[in-house]
MDAnalysis code that builds the backbone (N, CA, C; Angstrom):
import MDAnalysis as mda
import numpy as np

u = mda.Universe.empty(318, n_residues=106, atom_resindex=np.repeat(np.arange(106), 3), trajectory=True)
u.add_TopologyAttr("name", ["N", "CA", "C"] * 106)
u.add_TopologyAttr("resid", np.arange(1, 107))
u.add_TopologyAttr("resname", ["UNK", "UNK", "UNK", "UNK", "UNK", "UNK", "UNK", "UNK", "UNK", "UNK", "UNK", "UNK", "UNK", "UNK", "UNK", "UNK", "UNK", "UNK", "UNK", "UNK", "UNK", "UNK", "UNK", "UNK", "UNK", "UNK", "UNK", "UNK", "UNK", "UNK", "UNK", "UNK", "UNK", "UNK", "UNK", "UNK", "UNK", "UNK", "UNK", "UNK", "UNK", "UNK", "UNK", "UNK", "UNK", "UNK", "UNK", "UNK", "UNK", "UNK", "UNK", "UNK", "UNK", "UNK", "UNK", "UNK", "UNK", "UNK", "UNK", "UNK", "UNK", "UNK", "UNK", "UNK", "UNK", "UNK", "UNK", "UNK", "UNK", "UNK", "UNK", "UNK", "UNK", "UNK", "UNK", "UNK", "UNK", "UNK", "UNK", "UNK", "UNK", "UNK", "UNK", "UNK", "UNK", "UNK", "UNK", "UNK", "UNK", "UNK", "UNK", "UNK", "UNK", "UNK", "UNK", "UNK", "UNK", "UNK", "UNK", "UNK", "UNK", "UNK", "UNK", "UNK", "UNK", "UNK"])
u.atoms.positions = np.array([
    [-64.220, 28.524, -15.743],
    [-63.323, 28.068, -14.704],
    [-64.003, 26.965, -13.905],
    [-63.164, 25.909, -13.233],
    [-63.963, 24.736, -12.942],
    [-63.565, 25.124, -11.336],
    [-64.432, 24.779, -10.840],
    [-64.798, 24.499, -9.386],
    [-63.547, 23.541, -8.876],
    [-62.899, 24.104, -7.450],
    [-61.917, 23.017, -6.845],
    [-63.091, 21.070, -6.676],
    [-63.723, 21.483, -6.907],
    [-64.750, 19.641, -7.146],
    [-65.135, 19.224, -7.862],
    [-65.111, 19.781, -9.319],
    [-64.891, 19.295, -10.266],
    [-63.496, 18.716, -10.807],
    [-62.929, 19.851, -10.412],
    [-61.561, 19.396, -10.638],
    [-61.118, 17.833, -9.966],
    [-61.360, 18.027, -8.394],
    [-60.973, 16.617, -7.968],
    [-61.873, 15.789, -8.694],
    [-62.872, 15.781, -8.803],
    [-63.963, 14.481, -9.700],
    [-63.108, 14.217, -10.943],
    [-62.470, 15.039, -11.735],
    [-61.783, 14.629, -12.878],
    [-60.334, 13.864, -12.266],
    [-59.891, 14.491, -11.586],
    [-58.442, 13.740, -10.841],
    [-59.254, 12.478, -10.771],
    [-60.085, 11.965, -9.504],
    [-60.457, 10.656, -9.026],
    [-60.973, 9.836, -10.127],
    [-61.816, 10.551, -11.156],
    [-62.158, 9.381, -12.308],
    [-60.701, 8.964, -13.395],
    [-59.669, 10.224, -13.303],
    [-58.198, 9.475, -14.267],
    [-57.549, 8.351, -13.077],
    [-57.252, 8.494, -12.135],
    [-56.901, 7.619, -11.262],
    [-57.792, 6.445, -11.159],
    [-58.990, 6.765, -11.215],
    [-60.039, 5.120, -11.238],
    [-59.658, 4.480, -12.631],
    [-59.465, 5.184, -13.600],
    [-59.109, 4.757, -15.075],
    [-57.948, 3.857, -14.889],
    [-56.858, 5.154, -14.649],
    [-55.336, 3.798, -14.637],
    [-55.685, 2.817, -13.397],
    [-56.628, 2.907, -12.174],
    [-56.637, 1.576, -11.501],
    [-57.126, 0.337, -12.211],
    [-58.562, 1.176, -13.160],
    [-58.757, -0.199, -13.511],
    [-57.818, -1.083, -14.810],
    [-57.400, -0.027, -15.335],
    [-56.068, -0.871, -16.485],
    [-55.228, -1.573, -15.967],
    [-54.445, -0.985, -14.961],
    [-52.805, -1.238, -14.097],
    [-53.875, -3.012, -13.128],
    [-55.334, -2.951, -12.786],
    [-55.328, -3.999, -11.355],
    [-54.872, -3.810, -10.331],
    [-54.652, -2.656, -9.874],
    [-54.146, -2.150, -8.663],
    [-55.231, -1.041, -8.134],
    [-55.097, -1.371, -6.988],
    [-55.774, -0.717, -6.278],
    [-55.349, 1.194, -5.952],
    [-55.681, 1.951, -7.059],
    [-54.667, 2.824, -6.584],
    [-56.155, 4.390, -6.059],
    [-54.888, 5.013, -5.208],
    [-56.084, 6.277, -4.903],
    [-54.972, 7.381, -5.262],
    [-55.736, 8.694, -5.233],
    [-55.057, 9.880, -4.929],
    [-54.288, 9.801, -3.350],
    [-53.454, 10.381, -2.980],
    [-52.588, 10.167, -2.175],
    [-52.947, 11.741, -1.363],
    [-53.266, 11.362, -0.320],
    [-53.851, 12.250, 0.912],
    [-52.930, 13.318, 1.240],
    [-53.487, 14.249, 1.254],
    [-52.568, 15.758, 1.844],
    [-51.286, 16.114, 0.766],
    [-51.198, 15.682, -0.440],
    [-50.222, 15.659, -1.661],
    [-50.341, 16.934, -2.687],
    [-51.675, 17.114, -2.575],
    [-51.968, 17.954, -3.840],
    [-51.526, 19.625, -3.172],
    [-51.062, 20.051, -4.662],
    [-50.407, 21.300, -4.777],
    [-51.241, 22.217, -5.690],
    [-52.275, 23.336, -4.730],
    [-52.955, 24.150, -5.605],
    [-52.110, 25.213, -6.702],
    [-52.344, 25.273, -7.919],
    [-51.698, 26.604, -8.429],
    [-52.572, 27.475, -8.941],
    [-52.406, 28.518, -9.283],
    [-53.581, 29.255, -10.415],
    [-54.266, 28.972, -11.361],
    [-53.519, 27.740, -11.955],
    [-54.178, 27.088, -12.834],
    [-54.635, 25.981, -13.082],
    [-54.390, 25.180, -12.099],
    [-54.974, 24.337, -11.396],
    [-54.697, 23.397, -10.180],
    [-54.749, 21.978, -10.501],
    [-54.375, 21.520, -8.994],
    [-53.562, 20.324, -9.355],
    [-52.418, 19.589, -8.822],
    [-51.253, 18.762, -9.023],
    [-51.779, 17.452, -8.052],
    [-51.891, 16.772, -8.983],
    [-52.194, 15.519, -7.631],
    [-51.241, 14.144, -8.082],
    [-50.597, 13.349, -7.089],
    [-50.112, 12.100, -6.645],
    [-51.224, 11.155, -6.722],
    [-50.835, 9.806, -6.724],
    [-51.337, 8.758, -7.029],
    [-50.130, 7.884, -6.562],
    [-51.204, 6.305, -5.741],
    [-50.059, 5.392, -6.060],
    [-51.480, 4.290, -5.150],
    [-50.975, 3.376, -4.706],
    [-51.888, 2.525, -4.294],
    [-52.536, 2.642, -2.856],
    [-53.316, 2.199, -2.883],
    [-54.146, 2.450, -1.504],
    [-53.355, 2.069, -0.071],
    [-52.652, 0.705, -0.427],
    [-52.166, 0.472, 0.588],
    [-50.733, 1.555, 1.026],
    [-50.004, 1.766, -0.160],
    [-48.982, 2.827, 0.301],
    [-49.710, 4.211, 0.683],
    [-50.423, 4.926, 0.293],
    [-51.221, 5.869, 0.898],
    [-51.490, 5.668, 2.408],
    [-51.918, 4.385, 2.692],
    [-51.928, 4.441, 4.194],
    [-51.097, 4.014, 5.167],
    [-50.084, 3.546, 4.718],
    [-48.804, 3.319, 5.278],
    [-47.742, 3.969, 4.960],
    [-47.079, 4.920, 3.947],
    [-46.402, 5.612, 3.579],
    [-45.081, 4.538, 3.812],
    [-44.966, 3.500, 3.703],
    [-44.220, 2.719, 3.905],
    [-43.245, 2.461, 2.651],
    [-41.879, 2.690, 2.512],
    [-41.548, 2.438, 0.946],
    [-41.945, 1.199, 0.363],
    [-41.560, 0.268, 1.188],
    [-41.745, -0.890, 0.732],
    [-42.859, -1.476, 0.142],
    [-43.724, -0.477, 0.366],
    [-45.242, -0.459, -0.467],
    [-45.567, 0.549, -0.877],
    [-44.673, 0.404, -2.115],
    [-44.755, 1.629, -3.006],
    [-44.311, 0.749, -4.290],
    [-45.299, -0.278, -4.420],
    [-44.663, -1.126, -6.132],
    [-45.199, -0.677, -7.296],
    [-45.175, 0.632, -7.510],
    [-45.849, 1.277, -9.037],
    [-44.802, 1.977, -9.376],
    [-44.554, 1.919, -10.512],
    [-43.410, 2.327, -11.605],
    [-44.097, 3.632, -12.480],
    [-43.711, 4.695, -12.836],
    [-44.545, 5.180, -13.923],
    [-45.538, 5.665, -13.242],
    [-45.782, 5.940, -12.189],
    [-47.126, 6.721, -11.563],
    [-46.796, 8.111, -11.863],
    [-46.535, 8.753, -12.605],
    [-46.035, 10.704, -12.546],
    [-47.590, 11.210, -11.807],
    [-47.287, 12.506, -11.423],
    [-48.083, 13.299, -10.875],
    [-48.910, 14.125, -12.293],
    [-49.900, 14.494, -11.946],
    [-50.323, 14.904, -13.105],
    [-51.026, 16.018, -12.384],
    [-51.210, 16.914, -13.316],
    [-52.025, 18.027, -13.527],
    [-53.303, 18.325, -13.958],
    [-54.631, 18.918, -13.320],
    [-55.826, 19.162, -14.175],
    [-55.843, 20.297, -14.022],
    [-55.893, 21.368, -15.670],
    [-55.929, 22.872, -15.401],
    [-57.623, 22.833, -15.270],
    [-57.490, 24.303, -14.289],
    [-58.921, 24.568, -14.010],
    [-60.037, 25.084, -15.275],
    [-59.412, 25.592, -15.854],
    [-59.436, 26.582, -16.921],
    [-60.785, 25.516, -18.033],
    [-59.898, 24.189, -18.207],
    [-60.527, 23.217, -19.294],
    [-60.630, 22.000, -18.856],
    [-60.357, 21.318, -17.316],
    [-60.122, 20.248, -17.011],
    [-59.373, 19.063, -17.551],
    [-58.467, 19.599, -18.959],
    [-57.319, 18.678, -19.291],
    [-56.114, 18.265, -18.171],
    [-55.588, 17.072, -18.351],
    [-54.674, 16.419, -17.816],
    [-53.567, 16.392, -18.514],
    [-52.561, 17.037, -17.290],
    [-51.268, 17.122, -18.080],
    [-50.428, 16.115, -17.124],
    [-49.606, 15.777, -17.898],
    [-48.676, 14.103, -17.010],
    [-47.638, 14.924, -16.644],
    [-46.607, 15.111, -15.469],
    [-45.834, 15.996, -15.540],
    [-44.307, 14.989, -14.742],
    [-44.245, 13.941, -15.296],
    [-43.055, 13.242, -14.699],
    [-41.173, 13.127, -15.503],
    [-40.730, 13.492, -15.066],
    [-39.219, 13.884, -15.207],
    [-38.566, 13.021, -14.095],
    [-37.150, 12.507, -14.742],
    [-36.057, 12.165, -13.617],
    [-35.804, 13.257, -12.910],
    [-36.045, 14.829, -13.652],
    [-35.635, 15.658, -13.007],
    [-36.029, 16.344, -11.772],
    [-37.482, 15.742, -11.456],
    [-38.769, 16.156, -10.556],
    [-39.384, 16.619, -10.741],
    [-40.468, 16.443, -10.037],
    [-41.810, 17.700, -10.035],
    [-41.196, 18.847, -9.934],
    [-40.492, 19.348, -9.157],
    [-40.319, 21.096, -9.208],
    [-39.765, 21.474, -10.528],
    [-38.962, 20.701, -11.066],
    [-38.375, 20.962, -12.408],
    [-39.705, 21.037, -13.610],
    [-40.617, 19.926, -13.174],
    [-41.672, 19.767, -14.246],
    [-42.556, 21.132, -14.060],
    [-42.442, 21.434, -12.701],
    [-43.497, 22.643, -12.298],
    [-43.258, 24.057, -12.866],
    [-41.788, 23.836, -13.084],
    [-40.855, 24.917, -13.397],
    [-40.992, 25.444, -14.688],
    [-41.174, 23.880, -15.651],
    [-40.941, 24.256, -17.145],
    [-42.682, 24.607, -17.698],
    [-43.568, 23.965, -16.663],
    [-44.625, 24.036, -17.117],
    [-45.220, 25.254, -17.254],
    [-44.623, 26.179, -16.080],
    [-45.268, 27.299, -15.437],
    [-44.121, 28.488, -16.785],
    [-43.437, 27.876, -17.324],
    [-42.567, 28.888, -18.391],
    [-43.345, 28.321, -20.032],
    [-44.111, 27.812, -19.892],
    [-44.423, 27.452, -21.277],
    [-43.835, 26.794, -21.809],
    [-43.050, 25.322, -21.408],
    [-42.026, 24.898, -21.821],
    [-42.209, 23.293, -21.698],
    [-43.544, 22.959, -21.046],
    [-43.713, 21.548, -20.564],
    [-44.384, 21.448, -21.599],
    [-44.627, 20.686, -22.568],
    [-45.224, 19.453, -23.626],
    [-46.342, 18.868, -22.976],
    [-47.389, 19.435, -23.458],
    [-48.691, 19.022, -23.058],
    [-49.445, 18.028, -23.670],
    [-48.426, 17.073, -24.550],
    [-48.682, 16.275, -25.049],
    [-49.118, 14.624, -24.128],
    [-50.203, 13.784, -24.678],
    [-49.768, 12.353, -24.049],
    [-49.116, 11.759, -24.321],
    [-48.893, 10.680, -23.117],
    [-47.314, 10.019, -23.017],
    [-47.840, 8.312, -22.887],
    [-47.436, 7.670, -23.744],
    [-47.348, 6.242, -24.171],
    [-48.791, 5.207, -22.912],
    [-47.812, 6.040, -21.759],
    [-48.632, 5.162, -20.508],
    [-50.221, 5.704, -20.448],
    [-50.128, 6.937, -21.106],
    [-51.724, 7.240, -21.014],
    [-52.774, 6.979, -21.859],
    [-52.354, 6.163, -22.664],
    [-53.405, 4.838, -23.608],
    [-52.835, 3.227, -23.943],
    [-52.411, 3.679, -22.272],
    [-52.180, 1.668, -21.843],
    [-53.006, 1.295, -21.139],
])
């Protein structure tokens, strides 16, 4: 089982990853993350919307929230039109596709 700081060290190095692909400045997004049993749910988007919560600076497309289980420190992408609670929903039933998704070897 991984430590709640390992876990974030794996969140902050996938987020340093897509910053440095995307050229955007992006961070984990402050006070966002959702602990579960199995691990921890974190947001992303750019530094400057993080500190302004401003919509209008919010120009990232394709940012989904993702998942690192504690268990193995894999990353699961968990974005739906339908939402996070829906994604949280199907994940937590064995039903979310833990597969990668196109944007995660761009």
């Amino acid at each position: 089982m991984l430590t709640e700081q390992e876990i974030i060290e794996i969140a902050k190095n996938y987020v340093l990853d897509k910053s440095q692909q995307s050229g955007y400045d992006l961070v984990i997004l402050d006070n966002e993350e959702i602990k579960k049993p199995y691990g921890i749910i974190f947001r992303y988007n750019t530094k400057k919307f993080n500190q302004t919560r401003d919509i209008n600076d919010n120009t990232l497309f394709g940012n989904v929230p993702f998942l690192v289980k504690n268990n193995n420190g894999k990353i699961v992408t968990l974005g739906s039109p339908m939402g996070l609670d829906y994604c949280i929903k199907k994940y937590e039933e064995g039903k979310w596709p833990e597969t990668p998704r196109l944007s995660d070897f761009q």
